[in-house]
Z-matrix of the N, CA and C atoms (Angstrom, degrees):
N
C 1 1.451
C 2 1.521 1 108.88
N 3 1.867 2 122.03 1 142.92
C 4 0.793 3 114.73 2 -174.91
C 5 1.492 4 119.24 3 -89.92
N 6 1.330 5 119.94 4 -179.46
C 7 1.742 6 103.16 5 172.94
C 8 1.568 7 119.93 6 -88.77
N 9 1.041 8 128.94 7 28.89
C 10 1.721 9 162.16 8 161.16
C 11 1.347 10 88.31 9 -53.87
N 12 1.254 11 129.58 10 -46.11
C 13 1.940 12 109.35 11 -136.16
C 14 1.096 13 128.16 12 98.06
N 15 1.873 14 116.95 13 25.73
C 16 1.612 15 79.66 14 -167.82
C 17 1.549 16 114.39 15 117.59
N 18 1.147 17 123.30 16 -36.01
C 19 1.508 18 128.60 17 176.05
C 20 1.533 19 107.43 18 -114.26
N 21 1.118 20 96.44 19 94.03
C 22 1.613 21 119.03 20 -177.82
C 23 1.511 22 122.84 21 -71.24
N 24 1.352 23 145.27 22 111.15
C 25 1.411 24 104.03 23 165.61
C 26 1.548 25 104.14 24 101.52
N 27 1.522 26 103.49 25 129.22
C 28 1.492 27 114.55 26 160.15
C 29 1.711 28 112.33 27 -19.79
N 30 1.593 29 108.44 28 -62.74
C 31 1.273 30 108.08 29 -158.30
C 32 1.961 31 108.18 30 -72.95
N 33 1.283 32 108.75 31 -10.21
C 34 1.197 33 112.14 32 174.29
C 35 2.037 34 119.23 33 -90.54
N 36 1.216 35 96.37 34 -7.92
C 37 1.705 36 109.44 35 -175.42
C 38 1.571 37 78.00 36 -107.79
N 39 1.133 38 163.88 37 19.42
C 40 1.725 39 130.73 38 -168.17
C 41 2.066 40 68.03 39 -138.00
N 42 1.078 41 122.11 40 -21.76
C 43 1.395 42 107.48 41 -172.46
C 44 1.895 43 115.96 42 -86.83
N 45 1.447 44 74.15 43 -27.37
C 46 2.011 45 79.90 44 165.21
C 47 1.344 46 105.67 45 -90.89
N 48 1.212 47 166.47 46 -23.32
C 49 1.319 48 175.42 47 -167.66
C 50 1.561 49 97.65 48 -94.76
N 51 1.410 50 140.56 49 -25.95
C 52 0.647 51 100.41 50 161.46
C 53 1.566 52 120.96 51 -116.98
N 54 1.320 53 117.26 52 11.05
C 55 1.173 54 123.32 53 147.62
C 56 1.660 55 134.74 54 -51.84
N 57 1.434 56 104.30 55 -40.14
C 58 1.398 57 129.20 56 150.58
C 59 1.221 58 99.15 57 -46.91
N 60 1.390 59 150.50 58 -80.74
C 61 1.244 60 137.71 59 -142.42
C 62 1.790 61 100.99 60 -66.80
N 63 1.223 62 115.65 61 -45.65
C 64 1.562 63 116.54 62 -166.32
C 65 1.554 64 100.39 63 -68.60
N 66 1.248 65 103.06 64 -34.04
C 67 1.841 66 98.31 65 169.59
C 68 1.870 67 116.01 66 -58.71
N 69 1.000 68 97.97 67 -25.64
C 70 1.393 69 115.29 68 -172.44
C 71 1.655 70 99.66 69 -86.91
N 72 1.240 71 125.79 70 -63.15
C 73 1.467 72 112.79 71 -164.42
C 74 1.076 73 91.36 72 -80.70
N 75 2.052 74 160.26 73 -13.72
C 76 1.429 75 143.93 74 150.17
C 77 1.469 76 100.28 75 -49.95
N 78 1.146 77 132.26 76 -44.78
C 79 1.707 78 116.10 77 173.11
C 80 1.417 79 121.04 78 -41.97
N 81 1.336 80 106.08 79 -64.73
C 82 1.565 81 137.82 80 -170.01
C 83 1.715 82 107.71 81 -46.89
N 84 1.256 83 110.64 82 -28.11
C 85 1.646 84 121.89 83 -163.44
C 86 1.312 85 83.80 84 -121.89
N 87 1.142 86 168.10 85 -20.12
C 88 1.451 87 149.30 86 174.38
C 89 1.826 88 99.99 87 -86.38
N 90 1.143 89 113.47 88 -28.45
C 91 1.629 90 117.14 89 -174.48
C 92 1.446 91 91.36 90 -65.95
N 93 1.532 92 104.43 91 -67.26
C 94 1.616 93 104.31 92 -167.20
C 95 1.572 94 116.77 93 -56.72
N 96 1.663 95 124.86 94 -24.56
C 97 1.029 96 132.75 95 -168.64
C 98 1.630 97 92.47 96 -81.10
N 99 1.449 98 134.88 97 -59.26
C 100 1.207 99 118.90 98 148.50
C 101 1.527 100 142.89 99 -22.32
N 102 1.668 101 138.57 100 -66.58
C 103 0.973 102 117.98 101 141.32
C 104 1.440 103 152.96 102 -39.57
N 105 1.493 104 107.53 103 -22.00
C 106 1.124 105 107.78 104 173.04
C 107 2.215 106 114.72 105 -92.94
N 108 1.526 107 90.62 106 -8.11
C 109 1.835 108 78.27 107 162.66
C 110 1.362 109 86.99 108 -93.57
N 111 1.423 110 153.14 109 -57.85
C 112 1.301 111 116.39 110 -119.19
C 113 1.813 112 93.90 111 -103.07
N 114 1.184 113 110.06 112 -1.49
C 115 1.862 114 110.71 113 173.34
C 116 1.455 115 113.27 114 -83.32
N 117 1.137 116 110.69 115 -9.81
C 118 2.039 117 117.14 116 167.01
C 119 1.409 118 101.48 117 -88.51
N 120 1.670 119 143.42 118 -17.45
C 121 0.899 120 118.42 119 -162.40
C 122 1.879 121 90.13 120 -125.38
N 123 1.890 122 120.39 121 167.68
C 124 0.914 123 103.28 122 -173.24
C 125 1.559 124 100.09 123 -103.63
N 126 1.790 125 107.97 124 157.54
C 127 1.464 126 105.76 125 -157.47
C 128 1.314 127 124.09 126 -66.83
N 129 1.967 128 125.44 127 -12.05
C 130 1.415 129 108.05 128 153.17
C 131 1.178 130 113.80 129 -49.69
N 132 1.604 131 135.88 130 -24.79
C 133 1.499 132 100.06 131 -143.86
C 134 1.513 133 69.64 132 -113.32
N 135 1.328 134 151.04 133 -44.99
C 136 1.298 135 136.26 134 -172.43
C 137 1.637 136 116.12 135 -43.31
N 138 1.132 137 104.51 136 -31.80
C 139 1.802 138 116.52 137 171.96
C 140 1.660 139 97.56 138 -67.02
N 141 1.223 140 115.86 139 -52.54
C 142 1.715 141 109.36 140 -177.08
C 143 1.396 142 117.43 141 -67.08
N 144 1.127 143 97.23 142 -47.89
C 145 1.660 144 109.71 143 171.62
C 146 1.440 145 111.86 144 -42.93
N 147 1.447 146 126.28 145 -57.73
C 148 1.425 147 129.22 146 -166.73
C 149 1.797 148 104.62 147 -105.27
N 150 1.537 149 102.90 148 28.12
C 151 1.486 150 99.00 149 161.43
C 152 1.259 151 129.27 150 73.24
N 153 1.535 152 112.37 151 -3.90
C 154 1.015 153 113.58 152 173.36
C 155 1.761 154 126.59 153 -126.39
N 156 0.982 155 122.27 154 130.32
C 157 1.576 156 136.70 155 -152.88
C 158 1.638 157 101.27 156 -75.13
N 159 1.288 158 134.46 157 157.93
C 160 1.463 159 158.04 158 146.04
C 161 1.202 160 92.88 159 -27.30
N 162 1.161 161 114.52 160 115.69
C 163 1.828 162 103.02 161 157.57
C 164 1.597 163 122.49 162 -57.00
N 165 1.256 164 138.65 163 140.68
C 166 1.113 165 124.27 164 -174.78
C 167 1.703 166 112.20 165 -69.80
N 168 1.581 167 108.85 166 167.81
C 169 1.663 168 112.77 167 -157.60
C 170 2.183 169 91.01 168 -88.27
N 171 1.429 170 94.31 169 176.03
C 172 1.100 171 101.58 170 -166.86
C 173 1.812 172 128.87 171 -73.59
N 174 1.685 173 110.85 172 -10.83
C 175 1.020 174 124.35 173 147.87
C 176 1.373 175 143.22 174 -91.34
N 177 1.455 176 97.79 175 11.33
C 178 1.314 177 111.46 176 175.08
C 179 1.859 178 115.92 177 -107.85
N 180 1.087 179 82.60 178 -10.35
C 181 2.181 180 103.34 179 179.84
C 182 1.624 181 77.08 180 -86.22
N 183 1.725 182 139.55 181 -60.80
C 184 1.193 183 105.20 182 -137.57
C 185 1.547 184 101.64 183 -96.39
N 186 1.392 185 109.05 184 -21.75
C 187 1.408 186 94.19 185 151.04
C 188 1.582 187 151.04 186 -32.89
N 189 1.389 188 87.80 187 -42.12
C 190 1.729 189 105.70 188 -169.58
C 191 1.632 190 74.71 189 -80.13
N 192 1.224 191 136.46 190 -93.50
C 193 1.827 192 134.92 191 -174.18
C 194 1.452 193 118.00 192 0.18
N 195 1.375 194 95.78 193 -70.35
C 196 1.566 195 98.52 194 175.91
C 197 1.368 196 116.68 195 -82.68
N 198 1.222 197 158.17 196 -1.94
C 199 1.609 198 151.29 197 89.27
C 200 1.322 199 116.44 198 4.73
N 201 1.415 200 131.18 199 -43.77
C 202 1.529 201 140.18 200 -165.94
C 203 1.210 202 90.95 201 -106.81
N 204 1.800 203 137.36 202 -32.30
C 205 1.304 204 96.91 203 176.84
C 206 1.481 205 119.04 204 -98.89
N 207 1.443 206 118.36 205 8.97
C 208 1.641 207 114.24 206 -177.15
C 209 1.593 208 85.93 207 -105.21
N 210 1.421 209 133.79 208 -7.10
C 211 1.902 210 104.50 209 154.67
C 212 1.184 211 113.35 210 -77.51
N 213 1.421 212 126.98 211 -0.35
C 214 1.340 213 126.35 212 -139.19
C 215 1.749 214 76.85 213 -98.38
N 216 1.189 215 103.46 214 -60.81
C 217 2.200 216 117.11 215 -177.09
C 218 1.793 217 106.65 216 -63.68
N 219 1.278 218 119.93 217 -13.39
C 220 1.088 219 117.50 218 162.05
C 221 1.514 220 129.16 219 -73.50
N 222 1.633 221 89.36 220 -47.88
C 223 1.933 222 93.65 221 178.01
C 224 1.382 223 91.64 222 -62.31
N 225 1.519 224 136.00 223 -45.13
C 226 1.264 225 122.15 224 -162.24
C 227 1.258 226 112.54 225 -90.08
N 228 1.219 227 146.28 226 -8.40
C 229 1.518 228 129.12 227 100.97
C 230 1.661 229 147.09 228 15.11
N 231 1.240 230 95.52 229 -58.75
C 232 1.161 231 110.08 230 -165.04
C 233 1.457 232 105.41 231 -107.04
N 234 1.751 233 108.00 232 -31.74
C 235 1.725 234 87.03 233 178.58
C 236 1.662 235 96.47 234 -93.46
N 237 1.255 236 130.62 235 31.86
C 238 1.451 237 117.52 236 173.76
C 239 1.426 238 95.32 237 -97.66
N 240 1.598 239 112.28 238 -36.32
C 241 1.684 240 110.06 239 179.12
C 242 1.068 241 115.40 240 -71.77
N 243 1.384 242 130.45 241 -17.56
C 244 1.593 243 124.56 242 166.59
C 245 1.470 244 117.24 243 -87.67
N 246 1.104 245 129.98 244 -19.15
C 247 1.254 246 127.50 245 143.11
C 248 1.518 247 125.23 246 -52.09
N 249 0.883 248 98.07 247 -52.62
C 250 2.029 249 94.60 248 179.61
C 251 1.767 250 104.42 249 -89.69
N 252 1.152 251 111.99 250 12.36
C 253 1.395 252 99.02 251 160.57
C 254 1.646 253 103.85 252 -93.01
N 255 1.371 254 115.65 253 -29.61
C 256 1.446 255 109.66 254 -179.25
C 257 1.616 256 104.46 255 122.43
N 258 1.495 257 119.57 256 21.44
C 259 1.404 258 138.71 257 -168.95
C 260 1.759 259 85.51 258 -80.37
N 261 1.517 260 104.13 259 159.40
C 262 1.483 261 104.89 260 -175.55
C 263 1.459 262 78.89 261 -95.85
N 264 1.098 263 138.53 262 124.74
C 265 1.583 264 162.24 263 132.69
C 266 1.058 265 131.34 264 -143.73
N 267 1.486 266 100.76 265 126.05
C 268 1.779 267 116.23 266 -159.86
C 269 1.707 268 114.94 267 -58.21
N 270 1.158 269 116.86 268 144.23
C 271 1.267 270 110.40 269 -160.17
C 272 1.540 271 102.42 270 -95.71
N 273 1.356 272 123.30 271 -4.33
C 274 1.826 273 126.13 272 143.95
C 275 1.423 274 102.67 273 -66.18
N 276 0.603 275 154.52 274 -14.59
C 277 1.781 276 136.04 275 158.55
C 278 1.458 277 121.69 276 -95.71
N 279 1.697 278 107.56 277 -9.10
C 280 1.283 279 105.10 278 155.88
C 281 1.256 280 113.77 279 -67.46
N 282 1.580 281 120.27 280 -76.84
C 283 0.769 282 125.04 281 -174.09
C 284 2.199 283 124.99 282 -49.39
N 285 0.999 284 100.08 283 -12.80
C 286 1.699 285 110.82 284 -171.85
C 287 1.692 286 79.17 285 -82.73
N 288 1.538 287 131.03 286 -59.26
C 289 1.823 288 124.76 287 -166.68
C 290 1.212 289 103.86 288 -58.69
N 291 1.760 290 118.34 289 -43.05
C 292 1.529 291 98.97 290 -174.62
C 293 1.751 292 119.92 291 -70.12
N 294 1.426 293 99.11 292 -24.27
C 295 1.828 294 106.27 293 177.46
C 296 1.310 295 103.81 294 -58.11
N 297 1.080 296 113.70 295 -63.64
C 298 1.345 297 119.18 296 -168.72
C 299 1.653 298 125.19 297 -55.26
N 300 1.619 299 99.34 298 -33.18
C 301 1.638 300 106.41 299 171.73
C 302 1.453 301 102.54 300 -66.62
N 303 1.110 302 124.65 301 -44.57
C 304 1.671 303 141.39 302 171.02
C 305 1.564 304 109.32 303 -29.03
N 306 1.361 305 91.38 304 -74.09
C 307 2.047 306 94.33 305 -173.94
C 308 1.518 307 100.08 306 -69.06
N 309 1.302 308 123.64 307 -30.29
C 310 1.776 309 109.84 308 -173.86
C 311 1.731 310 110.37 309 -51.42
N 312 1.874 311 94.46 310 -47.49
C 313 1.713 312 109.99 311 176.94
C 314 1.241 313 124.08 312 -51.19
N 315 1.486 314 102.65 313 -48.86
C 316 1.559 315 111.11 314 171.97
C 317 1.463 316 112.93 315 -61.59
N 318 1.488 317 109.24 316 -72.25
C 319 2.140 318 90.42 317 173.64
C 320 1.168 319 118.27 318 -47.82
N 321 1.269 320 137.29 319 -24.21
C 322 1.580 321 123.07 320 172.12
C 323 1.733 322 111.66 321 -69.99
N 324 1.384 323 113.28 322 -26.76
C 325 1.532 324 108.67 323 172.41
C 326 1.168 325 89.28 324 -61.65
N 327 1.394 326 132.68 325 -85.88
C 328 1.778 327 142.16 326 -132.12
C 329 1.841 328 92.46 327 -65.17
N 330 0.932 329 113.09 328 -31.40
C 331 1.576 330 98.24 329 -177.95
C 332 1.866 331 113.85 330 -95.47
N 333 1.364 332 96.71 331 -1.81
C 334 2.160 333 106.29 332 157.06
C 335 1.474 334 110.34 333 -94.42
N 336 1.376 335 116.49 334 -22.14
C 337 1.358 336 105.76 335 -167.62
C 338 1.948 337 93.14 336 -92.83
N 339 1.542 338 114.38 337 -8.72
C 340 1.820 339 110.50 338 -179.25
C 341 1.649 340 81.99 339 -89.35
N 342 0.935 341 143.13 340 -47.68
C 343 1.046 342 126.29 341 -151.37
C 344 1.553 343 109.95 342 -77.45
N 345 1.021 344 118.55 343 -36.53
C 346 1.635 345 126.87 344 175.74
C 347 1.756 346 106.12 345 -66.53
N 348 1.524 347 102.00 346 -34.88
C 349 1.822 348 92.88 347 -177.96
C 350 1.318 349 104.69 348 -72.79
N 351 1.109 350 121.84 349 -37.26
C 352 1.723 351 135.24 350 175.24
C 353 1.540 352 94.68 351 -47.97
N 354 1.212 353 116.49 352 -85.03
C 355 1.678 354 112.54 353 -176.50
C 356 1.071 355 115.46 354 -30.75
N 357 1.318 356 109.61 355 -53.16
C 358 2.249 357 108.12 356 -174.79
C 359 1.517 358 109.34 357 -76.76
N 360 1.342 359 141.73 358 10.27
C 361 1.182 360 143.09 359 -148.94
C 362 1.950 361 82.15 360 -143.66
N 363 0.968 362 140.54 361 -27.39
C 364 1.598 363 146.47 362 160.37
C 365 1.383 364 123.42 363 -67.50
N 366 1.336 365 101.14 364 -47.35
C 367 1.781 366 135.12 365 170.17
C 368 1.241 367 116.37 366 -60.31
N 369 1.220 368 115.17 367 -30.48
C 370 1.530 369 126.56 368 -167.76
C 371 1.474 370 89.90 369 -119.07
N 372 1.204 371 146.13 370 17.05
C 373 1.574 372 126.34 371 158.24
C 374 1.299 373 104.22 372 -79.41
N 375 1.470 374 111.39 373 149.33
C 376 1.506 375 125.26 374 170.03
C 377 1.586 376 95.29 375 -70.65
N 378 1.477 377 107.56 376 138.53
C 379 1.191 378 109.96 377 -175.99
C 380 2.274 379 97.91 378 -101.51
């Protein structure tokens, strides 16, 4: 037996090889069967057509981000003030809102401080 697994032998390598190939020409004809619907139609409507939407643009991703992380310091906000008012709320869910507002803040630094080195590292190419 070979160290394959199981597929012994010329006749066991010419049977995966050519299984490989039919995997290969089902690619080849689903690609083309793909380009050829969605290159007759134009790509708004080929995006509607096949169900799937525009990805949204790049100030609208960081919008929605930073939206999620200043509710994120709000809920934890708010259940820290109902805690120290004397509200029955468990002080593991205090502490889990304030963590969590925490790391949202922190990845929003580390991904302003890439984005600003990116800018000065663009800025500073010889044009």
């Amino acid at each position: 037996m070979s160290g394959i697994g199981g597929v012994g032998g010329p006749a066991g390598i010419d049977r995966v090889m050519a299984l490989r190939a039919q995997i290969l020409e089902r690619n080849q004809a689903l690609q083309r069967a793909n380009a050829g619907s969605i290159g007759n139609v134009a790509p708004s409507a080929a995006s509607a057509a096949s169900g799937v939407a525009a990805p949204p643009s790049f100030s609208a991703t960081l919008q929605q981000v930073l939206g999620g992380v200043n509710d994120s310091q709000n809920r934890a906000g708010d259940v820290s003030a109902a805690y120290e008012r004397g509200e029955n709320v468990d002080i593991a869910k205090v502490m889990l809102a304030r963590q969590e507002a925490s790391v949202g803040f922190e990845a929003t630094l580390q991904v302003r401080n890439k984005l600003l080195s990116a800018y000065k590292d663009i800025m500073s190419m010889p044009v």
